[in-house]
C-alpha positions as CSV (number, residue, x, y, z in Angstrom):
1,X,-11.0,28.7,2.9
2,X,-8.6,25.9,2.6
3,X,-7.7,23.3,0.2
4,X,-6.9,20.3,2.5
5,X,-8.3,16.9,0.4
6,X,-8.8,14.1,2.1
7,X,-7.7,11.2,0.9
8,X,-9.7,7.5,1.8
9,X,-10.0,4.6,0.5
10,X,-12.7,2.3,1.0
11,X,-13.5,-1.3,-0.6
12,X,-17.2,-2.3,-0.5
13,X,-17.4,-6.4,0.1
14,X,-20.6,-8.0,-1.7
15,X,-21.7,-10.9,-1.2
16,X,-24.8,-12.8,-3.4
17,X,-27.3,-10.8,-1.3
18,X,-25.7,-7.4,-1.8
19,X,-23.1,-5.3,0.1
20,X,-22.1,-7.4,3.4
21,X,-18.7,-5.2,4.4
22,X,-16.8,-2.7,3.6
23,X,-12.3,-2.0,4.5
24,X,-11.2,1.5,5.0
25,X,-7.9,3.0,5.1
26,X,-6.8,3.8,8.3
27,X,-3.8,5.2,9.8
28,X,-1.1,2.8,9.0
29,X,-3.1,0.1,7.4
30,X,-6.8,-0.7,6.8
31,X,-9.8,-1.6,9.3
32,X,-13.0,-3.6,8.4
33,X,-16.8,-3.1,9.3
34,X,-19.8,-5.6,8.5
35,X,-23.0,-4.4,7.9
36,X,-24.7,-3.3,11.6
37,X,-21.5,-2.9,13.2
38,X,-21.0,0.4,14.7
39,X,-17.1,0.0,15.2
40,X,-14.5,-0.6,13.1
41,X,-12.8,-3.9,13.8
42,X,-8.7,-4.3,14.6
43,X,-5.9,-2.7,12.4
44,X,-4.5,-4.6,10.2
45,X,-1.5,-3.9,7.8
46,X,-2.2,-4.8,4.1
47,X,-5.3,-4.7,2.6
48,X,-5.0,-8.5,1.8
49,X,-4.7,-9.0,5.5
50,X,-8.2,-7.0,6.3
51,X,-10.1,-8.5,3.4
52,X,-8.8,-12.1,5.0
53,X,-10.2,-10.7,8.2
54,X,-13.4,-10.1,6.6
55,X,-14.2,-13.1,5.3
56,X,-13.2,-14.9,8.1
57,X,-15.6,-12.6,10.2
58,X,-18.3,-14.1,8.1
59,X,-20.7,-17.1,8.7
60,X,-18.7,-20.2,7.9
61,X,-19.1,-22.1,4.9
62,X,-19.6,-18.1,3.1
63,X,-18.2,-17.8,-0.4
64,X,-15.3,-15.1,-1.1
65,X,-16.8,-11.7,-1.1
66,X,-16.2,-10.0,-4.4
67,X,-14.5,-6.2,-3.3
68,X,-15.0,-3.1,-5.3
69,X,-13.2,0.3,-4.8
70,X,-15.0,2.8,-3.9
């Protein structure tokens, strides 16, 4: 048996109808996902960056997502 732990983080992105998004931790920086996609989308290198991302991603005129770590 082994002890490896892995070690993720992920930021759930919600939105006034629920969870729209969510930014993982990937190797060297942090990728984003919207609800439906099947793909993570780009790299990007501080988690301010990918949360930026995100909301740009979204519909215009959307309010700032409120992210929660998960």
């Amino acid at each position: 048996m082994s002890n490896t732990t892995v070690d993720t983080h992920t930021w759930v992105a919600f939105g006034p109808a629920g969870a729209i998004g969510s930014i993982s931790a990937a190797d060297g920086g942090f990728a984003f996902r919207l609800m439906g996609d099947s793909a993570p989308r780009g790299a990007y290198p501080t988690l301010a960056v990918a949360k930026s991302a995100l909301y740009a991603a979204l519909v215009p005129g959307s309010d700032w997502p409120e992210f929660k770590e998960h």
